[in-house]
C-alpha positions in Angstrom: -27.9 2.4 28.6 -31.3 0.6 28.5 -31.7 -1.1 25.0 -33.9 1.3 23.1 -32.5 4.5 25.1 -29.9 5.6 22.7 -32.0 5.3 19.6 -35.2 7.2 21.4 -33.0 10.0 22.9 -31.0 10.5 19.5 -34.0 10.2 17.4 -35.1 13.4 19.9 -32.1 15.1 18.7 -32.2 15.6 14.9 -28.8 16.0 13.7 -26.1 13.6 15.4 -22.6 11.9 15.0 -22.3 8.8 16.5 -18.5 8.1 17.8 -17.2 4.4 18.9 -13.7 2.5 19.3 -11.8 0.1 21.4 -14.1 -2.8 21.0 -10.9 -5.2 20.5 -13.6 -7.7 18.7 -12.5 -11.3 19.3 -14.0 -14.9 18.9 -13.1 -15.2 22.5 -15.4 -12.5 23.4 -18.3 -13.3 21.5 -20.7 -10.9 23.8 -19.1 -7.9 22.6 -19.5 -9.3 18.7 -22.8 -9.6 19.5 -23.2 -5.9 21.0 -21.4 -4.6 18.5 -24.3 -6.2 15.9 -27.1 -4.9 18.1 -25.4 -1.8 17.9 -25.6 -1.7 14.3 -29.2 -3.1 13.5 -30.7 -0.7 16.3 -28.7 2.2 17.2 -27.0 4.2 13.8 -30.1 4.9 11.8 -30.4 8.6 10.9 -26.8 9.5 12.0 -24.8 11.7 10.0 -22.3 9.8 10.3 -20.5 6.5 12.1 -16.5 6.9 13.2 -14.7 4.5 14.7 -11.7 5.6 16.5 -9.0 2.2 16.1 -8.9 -0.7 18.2 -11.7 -2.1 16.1 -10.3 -5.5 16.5 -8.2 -7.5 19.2 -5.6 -7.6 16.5 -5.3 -7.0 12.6 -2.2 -8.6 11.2 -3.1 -8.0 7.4 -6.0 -7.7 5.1 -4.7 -11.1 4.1 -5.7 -12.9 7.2 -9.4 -13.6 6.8 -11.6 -16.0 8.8 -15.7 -16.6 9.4 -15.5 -14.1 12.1 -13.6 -10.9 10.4 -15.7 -11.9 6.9 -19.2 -11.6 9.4 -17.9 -8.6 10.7 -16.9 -7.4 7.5 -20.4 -7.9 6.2 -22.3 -5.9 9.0 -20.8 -3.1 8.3 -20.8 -3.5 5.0 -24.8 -3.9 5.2 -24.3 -0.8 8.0 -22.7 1.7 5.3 -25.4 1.6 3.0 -27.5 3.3 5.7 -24.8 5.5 7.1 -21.0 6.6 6.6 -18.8 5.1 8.1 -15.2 6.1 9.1 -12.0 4.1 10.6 -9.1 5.9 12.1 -6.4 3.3 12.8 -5.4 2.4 16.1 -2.5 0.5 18.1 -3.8 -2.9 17.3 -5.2 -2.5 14.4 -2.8 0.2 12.4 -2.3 -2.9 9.6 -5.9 -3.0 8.8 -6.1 -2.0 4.7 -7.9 -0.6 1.8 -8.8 -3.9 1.1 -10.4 -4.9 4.4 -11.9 -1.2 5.0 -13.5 -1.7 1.0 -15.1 -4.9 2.3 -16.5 -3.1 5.2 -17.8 -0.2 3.7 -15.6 2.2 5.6 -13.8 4.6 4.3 -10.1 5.1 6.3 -8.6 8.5 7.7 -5.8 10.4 8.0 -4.1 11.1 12.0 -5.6 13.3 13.2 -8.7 13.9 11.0 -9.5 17.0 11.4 -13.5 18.5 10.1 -16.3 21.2 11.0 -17.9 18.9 13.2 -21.5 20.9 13.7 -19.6 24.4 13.3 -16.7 23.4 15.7 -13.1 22.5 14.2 -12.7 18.5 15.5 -10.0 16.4 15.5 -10.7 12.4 15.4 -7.9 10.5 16.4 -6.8 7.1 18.3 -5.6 8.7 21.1 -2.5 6.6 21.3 -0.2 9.7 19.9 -1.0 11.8 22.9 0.3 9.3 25.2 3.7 10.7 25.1 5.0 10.2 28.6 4.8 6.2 27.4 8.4 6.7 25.4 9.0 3.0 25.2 5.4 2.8 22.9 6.4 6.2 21.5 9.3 4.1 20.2 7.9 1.2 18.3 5.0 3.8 17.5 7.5 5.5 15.4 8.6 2.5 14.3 5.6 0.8 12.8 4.3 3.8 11.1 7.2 3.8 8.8 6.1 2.4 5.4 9.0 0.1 5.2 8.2 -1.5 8.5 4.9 -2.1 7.5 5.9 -3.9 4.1 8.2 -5.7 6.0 5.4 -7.0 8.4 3.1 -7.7 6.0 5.2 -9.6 3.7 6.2 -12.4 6.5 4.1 -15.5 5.9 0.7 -15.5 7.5 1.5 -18.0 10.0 4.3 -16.4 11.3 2.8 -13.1 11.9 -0.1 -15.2 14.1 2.5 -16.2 16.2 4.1 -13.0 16.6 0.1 -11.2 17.5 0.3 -13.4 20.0 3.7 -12.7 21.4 3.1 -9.2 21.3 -0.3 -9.0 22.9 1.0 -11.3 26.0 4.0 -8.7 25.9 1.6 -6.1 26.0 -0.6 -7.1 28.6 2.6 -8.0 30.8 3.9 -4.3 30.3 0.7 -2.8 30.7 0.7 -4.4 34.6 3.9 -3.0 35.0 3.5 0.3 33.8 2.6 3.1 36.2 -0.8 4.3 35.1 0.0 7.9 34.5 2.4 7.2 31.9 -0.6 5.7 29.4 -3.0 8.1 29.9 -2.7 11.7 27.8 -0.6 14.0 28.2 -2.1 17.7 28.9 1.0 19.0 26.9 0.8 17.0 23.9 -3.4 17.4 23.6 -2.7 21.3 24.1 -0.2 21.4 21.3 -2.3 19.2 18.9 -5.4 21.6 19.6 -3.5 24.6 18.8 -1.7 23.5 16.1 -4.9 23.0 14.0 -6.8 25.9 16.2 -9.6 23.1 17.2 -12.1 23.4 19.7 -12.8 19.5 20.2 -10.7 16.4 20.2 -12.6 13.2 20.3 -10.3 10.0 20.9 -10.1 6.9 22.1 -7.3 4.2 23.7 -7.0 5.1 27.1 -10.4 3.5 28.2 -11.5 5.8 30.6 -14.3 7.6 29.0 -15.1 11.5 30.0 -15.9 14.9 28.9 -13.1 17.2 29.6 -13.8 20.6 29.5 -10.7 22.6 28.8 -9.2 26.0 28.9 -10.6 28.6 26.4 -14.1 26.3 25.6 -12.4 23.8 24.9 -13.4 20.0 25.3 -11.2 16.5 24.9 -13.7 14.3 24.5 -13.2 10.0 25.3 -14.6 7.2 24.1 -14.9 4.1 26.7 -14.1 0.2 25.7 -16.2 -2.7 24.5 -14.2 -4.7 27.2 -16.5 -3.7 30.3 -19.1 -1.5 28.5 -20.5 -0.7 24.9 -19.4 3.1 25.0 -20.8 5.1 22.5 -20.4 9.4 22.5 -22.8 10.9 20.8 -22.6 14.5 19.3 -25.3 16.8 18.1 -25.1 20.8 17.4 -26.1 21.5 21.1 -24.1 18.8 23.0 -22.3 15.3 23.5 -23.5 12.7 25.3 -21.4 9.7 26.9 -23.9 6.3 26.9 -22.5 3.3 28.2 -23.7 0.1 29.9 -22.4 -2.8 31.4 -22.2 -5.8 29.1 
């Protein structure tokens, strides 16, 4: 995606929702901050809308735990909602962010899945991490921290002590994630079928797995991926005639 190529082509398309997630921001990974703000001063005007499908941050321990770089972030998109809406949906590093913190940012936060007419097409916006259901050790603690009283709990250990255990957890995490065999953390066909027929959608749109595609699907149906911000700025862009997948190399 050359620099001006997403703005010239969507301003050629009228109508558009502009789709994003897994940027894992980071002050060690202070290209991606700065994509991420190029992004937002060059590529959203005129959308419909902004969504941004979990895994905003490399962690989120608590609306409490602010610093320079989540109060800068904070303010561009608080500066980015007054020109478009903005949505979070919650993912698997981020599922402690707040009301608080989404306030400050102008974004306003969404059920799993959130479903809408999407351009005259039932969608469903989600993380993606819920369909992964052949990963039953995360399917686990997944049920696990999305119990209120786990979440309390969390959140009411002192601030330092949760910084130590992000950190625990993420080296955990990356340690498991070698080990585990890929298949296992990608989607299951099962689980998307039975989401999509439970709400009688004809798009799901989701993030997490990093591996960006259009999946066209039995009965004109389409699973649709957002890409990371580790590698690439991914960015899927629907109108009423078609989605688009931009990416480029950071």
């Amino acid at each position: 995606m050359k620099p001006d190529t997403l703005t010239q082509r969507a301003a050629q398309c009228g109508p558009r929702t502009l789709i994003i997630g897994d940027l894992h921001l980071s002050p060690n990974r202070p290209d991606i901050t700065q994509a991420f703000a190029r992004f937002l001063d060059n590529e959203i005007d005129g959308a419909d809308a902004l969504y941004i499908v979990g895994d905003l941050f490399e962690a989120w321990i608590g609306d409490d735990d602010l610093s320079d770089f989540t109060l800068a972030i904070a303010d561009k998109l608080k500066q980015a909602s007054e020109r478009v809406p903005i949505y979070f949906c919650h993912g698997n590093r981020d599922f402690l962010l707040g009301p608080r913190f989404a306030q400050r940012c102008g974004m306003a936060l969404l059920p799993e899945p959130e479903v809408l007419e999407l351009y005259g097409e039932t969608t469903l916006i989600l993380h993606g991490d819920s369909l992964c259901t052949e990963d039953r050790e995360y399917q686990k603690f997944r049920r696990l921290r999305n119990r209120p009283w786990f979440r309390m709990l969390v959140l009411s250990l002192p601030l330092s002590l949760r910084q130590g255990l992000a950190r625990r957890a993420r080296a955990r995490s990356k340690m498991q994630t070698q080990m585990k065999d890929a298949r296992i953390m990608d989607v299951s066909p099962k689980a998307v079928e039975a989401l999509m027929e439970k709400y009688d959608a004809r798009r799901l749109i989701h993030g997490h797995t990093h591996r960006p595609a259009i999946h066209d699907l039995p009965q004109r149906r389409q699973r649709l991926v957002v890409g990371d911000w580790y590698t690439q700025d991914s960015v899927l862009v629907v109108t009423p005639e078609e989605s688009m997948l931009y990416s480029r190399a950071l």
